[in-house]
VMD Tcl script that builds the backbone (N, CA, C; Angstrom):
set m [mol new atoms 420]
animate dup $m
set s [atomselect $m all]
$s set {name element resname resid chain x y z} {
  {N N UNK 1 A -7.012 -34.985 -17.952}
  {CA C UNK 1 A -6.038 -33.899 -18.043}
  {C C UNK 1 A -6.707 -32.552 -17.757}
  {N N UNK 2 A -8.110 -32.556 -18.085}
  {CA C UNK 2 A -8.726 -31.056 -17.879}
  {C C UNK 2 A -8.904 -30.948 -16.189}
  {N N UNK 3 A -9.214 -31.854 -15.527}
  {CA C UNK 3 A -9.076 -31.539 -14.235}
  {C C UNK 3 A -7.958 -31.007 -13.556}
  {N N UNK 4 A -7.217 -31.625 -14.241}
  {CA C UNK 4 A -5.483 -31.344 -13.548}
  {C C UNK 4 A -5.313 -29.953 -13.721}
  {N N UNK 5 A -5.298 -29.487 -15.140}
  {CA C UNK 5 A -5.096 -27.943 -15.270}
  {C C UNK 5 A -6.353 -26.992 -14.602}
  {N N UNK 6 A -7.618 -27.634 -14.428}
  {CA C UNK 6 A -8.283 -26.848 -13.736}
  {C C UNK 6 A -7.677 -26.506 -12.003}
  {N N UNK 7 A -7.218 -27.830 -11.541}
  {CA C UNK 7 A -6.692 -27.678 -10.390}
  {C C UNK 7 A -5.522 -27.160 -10.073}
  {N N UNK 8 A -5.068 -26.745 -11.320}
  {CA C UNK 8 A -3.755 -26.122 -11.235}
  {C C UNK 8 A -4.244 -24.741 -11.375}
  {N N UNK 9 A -5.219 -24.050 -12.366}
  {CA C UNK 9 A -5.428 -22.958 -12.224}
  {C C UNK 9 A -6.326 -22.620 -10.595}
  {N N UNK 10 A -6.831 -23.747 -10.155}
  {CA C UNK 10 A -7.136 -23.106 -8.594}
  {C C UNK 10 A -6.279 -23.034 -7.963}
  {N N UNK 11 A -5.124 -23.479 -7.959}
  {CA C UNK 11 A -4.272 -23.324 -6.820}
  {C C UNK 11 A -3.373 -22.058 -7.547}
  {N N UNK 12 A -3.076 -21.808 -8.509}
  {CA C UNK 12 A -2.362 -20.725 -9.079}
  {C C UNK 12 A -2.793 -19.258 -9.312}
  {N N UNK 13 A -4.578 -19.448 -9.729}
  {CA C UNK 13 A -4.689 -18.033 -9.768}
  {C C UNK 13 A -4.780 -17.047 -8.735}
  {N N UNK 14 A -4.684 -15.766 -9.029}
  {CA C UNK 14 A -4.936 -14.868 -8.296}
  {C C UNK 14 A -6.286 -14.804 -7.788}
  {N N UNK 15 A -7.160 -15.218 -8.716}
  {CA C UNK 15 A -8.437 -15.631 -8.760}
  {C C UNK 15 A -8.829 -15.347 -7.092}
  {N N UNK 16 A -8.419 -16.956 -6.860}
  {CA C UNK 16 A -8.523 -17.152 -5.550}
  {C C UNK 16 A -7.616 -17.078 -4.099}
  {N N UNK 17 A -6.671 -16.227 -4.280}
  {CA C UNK 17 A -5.885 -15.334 -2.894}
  {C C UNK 17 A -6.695 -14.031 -3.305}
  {N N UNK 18 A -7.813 -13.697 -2.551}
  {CA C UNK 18 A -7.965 -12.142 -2.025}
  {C C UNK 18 A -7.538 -11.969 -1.245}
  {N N UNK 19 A -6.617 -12.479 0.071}
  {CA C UNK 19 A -5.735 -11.856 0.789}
  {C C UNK 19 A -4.559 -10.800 -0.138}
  {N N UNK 20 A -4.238 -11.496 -0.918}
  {CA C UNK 20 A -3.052 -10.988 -1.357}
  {C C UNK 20 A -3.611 -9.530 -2.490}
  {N N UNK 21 A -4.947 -10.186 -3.536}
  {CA C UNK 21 A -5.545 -9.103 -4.257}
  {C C UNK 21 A -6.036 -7.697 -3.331}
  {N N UNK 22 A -6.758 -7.885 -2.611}
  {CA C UNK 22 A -7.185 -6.541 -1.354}
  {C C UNK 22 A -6.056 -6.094 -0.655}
  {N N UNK 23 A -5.117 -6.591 -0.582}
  {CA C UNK 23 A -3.825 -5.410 -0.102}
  {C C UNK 23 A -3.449 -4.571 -0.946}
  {N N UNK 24 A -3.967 -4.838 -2.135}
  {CA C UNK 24 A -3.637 -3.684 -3.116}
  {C C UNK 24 A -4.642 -2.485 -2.726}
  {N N UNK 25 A -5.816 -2.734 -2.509}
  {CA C UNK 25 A -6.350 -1.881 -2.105}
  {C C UNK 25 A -5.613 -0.508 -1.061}
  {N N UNK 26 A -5.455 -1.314 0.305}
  {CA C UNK 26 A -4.578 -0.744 1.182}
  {C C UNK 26 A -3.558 -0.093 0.749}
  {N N UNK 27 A -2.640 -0.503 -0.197}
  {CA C UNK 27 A -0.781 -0.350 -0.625}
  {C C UNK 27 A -1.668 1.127 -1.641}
  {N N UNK 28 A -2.653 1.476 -2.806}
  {CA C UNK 28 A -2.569 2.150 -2.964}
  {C C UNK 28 A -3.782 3.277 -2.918}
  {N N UNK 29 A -4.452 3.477 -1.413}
  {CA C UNK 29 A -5.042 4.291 -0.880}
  {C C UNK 29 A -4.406 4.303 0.383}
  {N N UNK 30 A -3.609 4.522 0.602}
  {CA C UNK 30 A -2.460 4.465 1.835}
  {C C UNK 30 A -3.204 5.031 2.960}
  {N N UNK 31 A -4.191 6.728 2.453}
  {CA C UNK 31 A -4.764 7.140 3.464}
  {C C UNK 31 A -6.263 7.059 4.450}
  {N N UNK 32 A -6.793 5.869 3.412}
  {CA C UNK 32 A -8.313 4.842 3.439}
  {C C UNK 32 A -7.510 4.142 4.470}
  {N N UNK 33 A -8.627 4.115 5.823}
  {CA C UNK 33 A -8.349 3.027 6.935}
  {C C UNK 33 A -9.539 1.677 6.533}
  {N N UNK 34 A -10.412 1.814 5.489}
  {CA C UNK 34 A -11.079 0.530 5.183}
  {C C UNK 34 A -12.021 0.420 4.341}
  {N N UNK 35 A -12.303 -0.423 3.954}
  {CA C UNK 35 A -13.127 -0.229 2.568}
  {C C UNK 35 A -14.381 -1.197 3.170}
  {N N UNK 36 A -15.410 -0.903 2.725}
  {CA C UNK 36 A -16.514 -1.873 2.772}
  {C C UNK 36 A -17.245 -2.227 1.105}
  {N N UNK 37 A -17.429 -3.288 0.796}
  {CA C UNK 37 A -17.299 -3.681 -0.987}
  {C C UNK 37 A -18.174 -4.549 -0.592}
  {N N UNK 38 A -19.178 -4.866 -2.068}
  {CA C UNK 38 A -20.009 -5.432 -1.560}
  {C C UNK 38 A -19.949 -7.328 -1.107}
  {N N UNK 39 A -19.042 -8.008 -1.156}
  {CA C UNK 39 A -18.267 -9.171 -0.875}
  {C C UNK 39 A -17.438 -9.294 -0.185}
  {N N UNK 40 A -16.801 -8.068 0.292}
  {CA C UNK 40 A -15.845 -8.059 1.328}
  {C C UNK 40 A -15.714 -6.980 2.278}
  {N N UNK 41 A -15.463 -6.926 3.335}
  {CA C UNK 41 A -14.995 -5.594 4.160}
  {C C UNK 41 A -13.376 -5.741 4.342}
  {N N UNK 42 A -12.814 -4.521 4.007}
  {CA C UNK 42 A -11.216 -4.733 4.030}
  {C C UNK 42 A -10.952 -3.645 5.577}
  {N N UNK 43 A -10.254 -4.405 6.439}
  {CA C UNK 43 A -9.568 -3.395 7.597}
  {C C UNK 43 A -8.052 -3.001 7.095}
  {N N UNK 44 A -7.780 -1.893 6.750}
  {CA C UNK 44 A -6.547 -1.613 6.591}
  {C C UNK 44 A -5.795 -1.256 7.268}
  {N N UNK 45 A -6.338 -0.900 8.340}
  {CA C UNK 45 A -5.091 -0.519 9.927}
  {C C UNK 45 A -4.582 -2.093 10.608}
  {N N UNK 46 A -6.118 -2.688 10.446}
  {CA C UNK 46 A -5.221 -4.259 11.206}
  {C C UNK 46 A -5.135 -5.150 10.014}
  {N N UNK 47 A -5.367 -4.969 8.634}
  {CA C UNK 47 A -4.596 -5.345 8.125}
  {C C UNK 47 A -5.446 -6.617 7.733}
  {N N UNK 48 A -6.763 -7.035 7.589}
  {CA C UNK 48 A -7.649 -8.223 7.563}
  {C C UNK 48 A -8.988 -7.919 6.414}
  {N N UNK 49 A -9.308 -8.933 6.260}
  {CA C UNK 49 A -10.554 -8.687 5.360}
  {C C UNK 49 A -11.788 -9.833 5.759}
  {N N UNK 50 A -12.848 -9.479 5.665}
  {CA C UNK 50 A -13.497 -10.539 5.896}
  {C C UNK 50 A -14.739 -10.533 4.915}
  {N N UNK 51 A -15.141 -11.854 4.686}
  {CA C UNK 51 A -15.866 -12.400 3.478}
  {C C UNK 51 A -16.756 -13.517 4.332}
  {N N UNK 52 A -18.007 -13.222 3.919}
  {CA C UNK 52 A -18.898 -14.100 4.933}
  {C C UNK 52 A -18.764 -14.187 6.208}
  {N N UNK 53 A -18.496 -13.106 7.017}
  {CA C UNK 53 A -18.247 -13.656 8.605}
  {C C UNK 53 A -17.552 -13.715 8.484}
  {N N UNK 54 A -16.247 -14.208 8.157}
  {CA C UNK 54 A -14.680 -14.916 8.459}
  {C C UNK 54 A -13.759 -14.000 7.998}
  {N N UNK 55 A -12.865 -13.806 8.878}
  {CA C UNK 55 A -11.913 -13.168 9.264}
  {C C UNK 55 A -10.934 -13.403 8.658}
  {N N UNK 56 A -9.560 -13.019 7.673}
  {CA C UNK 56 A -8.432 -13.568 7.556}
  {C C UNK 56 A -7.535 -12.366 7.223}
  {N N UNK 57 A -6.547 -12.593 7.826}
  {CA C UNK 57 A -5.185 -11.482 7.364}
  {C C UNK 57 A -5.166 -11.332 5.919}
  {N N UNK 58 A -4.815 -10.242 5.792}
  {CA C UNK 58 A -3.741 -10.131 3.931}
  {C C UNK 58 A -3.047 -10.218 4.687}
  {N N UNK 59 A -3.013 -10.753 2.889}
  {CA C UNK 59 A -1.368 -11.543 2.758}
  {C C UNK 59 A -0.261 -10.268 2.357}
  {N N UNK 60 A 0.845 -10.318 3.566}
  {CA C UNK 60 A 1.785 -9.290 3.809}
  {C C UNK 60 A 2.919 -9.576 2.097}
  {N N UNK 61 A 3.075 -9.045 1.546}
  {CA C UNK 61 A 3.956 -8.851 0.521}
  {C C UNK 61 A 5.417 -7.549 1.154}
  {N N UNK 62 A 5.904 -7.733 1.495}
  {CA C UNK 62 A 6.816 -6.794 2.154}
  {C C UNK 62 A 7.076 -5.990 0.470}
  {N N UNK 63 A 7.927 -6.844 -0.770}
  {CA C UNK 63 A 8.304 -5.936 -1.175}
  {C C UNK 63 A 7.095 -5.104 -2.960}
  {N N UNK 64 A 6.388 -5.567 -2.157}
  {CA C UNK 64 A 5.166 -4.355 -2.816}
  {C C UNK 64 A 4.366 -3.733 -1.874}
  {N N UNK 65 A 5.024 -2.817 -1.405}
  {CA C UNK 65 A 4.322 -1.615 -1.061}
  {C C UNK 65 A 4.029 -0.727 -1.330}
  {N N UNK 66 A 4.588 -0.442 -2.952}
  {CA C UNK 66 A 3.935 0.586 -3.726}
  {C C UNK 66 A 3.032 0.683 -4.650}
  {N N UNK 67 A 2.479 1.654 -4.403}
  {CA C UNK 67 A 1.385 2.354 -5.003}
  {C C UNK 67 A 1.268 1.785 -6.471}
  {N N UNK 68 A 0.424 2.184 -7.106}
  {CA C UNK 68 A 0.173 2.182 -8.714}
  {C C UNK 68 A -1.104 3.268 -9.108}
  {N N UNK 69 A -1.426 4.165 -7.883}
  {CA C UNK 69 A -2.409 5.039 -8.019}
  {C C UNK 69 A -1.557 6.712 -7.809}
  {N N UNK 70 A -1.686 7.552 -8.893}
  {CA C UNK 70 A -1.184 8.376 -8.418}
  {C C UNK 70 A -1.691 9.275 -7.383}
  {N N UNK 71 A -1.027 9.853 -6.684}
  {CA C UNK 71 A -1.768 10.596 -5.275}
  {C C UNK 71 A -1.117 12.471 -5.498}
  {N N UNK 72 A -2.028 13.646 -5.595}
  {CA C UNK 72 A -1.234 14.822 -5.680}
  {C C UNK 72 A -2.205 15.536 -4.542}
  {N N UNK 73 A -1.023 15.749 -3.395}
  {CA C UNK 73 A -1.033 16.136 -2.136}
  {C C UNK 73 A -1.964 17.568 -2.329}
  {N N UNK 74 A -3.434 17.764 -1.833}
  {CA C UNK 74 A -3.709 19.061 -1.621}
  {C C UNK 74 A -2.972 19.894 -0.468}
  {N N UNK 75 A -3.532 21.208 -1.084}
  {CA C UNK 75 A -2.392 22.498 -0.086}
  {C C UNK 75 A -3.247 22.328 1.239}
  {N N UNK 76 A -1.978 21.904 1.686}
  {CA C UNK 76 A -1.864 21.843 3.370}
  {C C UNK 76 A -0.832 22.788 4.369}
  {N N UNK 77 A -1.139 22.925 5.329}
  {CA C UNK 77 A -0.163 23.751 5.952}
  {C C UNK 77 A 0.727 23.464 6.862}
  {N N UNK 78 A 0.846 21.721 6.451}
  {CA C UNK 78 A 2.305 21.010 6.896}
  {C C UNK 78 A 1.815 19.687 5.767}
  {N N UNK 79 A 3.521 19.362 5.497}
  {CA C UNK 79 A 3.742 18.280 5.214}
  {C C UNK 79 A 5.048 17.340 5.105}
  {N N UNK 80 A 4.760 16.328 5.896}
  {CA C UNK 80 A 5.821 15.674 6.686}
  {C C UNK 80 A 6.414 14.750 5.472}
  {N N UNK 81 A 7.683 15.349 5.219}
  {CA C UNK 81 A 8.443 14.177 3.965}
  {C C UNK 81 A 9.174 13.256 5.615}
  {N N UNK 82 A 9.349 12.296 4.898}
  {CA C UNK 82 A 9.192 10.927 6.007}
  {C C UNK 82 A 10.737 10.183 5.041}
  {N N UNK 83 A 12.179 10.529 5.464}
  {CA C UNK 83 A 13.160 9.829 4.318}
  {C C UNK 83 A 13.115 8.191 4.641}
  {N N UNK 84 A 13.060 7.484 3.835}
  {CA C UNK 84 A 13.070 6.104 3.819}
  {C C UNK 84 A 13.540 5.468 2.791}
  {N N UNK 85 A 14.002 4.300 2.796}
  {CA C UNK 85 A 15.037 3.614 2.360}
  {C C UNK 85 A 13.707 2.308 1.089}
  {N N UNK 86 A 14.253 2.112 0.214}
  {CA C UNK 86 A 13.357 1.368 -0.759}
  {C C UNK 86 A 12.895 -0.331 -0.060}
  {N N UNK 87 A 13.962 -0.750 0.695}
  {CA C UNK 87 A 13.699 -2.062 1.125}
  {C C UNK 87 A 13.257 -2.181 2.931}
  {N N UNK 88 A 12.833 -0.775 3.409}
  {CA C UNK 88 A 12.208 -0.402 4.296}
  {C C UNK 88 A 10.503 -0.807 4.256}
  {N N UNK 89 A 9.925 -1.365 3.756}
  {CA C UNK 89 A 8.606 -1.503 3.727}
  {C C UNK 89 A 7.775 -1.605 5.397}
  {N N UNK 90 A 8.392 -2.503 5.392}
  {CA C UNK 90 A 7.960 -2.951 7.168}
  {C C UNK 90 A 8.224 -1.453 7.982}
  {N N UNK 91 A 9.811 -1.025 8.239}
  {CA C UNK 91 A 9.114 0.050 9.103}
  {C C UNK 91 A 8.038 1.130 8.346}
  {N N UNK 92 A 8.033 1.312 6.978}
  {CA C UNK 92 A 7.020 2.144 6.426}
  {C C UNK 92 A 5.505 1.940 7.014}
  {N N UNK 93 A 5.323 0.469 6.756}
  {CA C UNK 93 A 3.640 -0.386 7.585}
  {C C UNK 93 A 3.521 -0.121 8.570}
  {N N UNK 94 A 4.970 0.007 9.563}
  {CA C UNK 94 A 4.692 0.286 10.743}
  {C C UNK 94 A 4.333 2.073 11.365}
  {N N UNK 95 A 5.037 2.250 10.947}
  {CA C UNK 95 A 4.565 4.249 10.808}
  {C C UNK 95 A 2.921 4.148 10.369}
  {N N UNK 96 A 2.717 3.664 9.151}
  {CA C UNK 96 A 1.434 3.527 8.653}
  {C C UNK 96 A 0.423 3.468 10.198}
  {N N UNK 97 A 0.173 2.273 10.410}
  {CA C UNK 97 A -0.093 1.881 11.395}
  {C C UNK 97 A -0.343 2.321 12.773}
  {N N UNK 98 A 0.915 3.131 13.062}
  {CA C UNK 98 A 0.246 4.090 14.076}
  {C C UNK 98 A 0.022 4.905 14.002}
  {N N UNK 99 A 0.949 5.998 14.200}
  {CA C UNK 99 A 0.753 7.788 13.935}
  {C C UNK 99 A 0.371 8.146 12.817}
  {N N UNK 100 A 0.763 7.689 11.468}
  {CA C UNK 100 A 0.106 8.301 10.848}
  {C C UNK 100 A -1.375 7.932 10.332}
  {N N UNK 101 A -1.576 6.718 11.711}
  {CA C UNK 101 A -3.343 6.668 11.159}
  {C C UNK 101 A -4.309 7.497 11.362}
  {N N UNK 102 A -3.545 8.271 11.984}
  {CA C UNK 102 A -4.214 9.709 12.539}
  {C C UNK 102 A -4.936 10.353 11.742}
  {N N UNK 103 A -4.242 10.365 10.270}
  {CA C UNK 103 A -4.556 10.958 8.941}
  {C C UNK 103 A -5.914 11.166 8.448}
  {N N UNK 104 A -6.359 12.539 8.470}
  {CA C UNK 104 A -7.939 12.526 8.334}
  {C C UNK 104 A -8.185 12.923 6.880}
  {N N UNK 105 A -8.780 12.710 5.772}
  {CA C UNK 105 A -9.297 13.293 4.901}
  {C C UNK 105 A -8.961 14.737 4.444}
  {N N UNK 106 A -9.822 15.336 5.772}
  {CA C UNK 106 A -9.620 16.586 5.611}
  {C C UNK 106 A -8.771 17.421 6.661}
  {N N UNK 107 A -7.399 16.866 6.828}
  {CA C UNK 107 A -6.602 17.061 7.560}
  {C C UNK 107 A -6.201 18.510 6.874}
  {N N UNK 108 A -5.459 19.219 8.315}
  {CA C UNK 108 A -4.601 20.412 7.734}
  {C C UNK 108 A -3.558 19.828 7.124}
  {N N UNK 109 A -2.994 18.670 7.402}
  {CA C UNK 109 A -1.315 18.112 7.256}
  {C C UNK 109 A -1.232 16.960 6.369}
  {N N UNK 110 A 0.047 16.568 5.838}
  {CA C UNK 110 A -0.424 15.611 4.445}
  {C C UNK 110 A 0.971 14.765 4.935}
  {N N UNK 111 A 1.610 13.408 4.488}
  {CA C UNK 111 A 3.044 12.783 4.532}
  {C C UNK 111 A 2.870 12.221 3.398}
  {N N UNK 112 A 4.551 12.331 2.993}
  {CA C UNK 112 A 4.706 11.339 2.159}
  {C C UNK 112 A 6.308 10.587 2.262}
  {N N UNK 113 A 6.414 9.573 2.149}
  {CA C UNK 113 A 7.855 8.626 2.061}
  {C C UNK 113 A 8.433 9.190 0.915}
  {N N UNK 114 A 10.311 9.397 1.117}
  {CA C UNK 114 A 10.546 9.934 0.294}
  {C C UNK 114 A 11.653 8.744 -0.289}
  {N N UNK 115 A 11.674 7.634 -0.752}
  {CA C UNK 115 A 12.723 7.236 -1.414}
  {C C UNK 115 A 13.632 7.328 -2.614}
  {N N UNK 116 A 14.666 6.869 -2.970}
  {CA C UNK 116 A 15.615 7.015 -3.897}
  {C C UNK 116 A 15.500 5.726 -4.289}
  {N N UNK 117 A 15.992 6.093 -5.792}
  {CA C UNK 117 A 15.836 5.085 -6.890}
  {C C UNK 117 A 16.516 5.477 -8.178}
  {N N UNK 118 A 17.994 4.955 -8.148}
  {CA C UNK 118 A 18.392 5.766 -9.019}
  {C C UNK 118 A 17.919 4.753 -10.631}
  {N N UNK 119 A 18.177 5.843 -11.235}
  {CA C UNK 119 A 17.840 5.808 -12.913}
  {C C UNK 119 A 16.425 5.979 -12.990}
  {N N UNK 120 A 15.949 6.129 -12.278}
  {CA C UNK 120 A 13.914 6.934 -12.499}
  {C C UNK 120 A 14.234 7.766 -13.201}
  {N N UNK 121 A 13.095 7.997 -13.615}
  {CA C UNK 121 A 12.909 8.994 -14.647}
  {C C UNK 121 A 12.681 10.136 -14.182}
  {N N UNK 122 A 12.926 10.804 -14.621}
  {CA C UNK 122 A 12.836 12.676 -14.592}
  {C C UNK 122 A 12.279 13.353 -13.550}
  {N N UNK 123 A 10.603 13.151 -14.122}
  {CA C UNK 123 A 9.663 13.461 -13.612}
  {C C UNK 123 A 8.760 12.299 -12.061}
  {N N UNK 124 A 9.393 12.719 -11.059}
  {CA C UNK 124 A 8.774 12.828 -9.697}
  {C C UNK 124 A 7.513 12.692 -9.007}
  {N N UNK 125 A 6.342 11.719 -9.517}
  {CA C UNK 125 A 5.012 11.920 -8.983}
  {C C UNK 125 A 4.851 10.877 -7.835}
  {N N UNK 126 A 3.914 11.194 -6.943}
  {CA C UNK 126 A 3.800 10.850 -5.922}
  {C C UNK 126 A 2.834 9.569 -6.248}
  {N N UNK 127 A 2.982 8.155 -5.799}
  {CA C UNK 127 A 2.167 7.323 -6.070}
  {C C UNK 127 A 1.408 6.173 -4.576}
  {N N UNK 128 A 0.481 6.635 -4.063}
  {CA C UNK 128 A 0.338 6.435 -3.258}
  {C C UNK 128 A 0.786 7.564 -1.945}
  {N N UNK 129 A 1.335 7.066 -0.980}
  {CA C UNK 129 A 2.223 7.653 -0.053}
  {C C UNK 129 A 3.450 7.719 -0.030}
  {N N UNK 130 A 4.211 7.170 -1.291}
  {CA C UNK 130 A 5.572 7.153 -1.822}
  {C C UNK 130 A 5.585 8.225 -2.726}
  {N N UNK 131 A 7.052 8.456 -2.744}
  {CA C UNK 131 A 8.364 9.937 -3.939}
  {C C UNK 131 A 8.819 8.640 -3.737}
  {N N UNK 132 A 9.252 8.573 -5.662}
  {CA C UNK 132 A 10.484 7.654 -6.009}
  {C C UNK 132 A 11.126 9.380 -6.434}
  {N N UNK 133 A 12.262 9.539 -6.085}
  {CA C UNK 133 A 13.345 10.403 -6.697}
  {C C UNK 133 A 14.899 9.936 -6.836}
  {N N UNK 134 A 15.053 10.330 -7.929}
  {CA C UNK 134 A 15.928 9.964 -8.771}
  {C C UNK 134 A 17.381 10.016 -8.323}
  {N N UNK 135 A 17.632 9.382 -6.918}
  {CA C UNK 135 A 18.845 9.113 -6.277}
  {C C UNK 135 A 19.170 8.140 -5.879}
  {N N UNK 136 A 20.254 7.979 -5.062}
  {CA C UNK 136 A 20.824 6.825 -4.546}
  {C C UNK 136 A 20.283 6.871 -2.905}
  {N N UNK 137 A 19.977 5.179 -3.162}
  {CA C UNK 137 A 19.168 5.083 -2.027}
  {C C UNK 137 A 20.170 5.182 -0.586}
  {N N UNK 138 A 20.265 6.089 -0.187}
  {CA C UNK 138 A 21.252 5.682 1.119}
  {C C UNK 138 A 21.284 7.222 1.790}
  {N N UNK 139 A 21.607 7.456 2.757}
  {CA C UNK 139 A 21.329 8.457 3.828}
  {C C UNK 139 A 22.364 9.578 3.774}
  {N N UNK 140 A 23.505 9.134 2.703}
  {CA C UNK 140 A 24.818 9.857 2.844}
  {C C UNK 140 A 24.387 11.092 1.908}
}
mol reanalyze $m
mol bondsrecalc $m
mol representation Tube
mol addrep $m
């Protein structure tokens, strides 16, 4: 029986998907194009990590793309609110991805996604490259 649950915790834990654990990385340093760690190198523009030589995608989670790191935009002398819809993730990755990989550190210019979410709370902080604000998600 101890094997069984051991083999159940290999196939179950998080343990062992770092595809899926290192996209967190990406989802909340939105403006990091890659990390180098000492076990892994993460590409966050194409979206891969590799561990010993070998290459493998993260694992795409469409609907976690948000943050859990808070992010407070230094003064810049543009900044592009970007309106987007909560179950938009994909075109969000995809913006990611190109133009705004442009995004330098020490850029003059800053973006952030602005979605709605109604019943949030009050207070408005930026988490990642996402605004949850306290509306209804829709364009009207």
């Amino acid at each position: 029986q101890r094997a069984n649950r051991s083999a159940y915790y290999v196939e179950r834990s998080l343990r062992y998907t770092e595809g899926a654990a290192l996209l967190y990385l990406c989802r909340n340093f939105p403006r990091v194009h890659g990390w180098r760690l000492p076990f892994f190198e993460v590409d966050c523009v194409a979206r891969t990590y590799t561990q010993n030589g070998v290459s493998a995608p993260l694992e795409q989670r469409r609907h976690a793309d948000y943050s859990t790191v808070a992010y407070t935009p230094r003064k810049v002398y543009c900044f592009l609110l970007i309106a987007s819809a909560v179950d938009h993730s994909a075109q969000r990755d995809s913006l990611r991805s190109t133009w705004l990989r442009q995004f330098r550190p020490n850029a003059s210019w800053d973006y952030g996604f602005f979605v709605g979410v109604t019943g949030r709370p009050s207070s408005s902080s930026m988490l990642g490259d996402i605004v949850q604000l306290d509306a209804a998600d829709d364009y009207m």
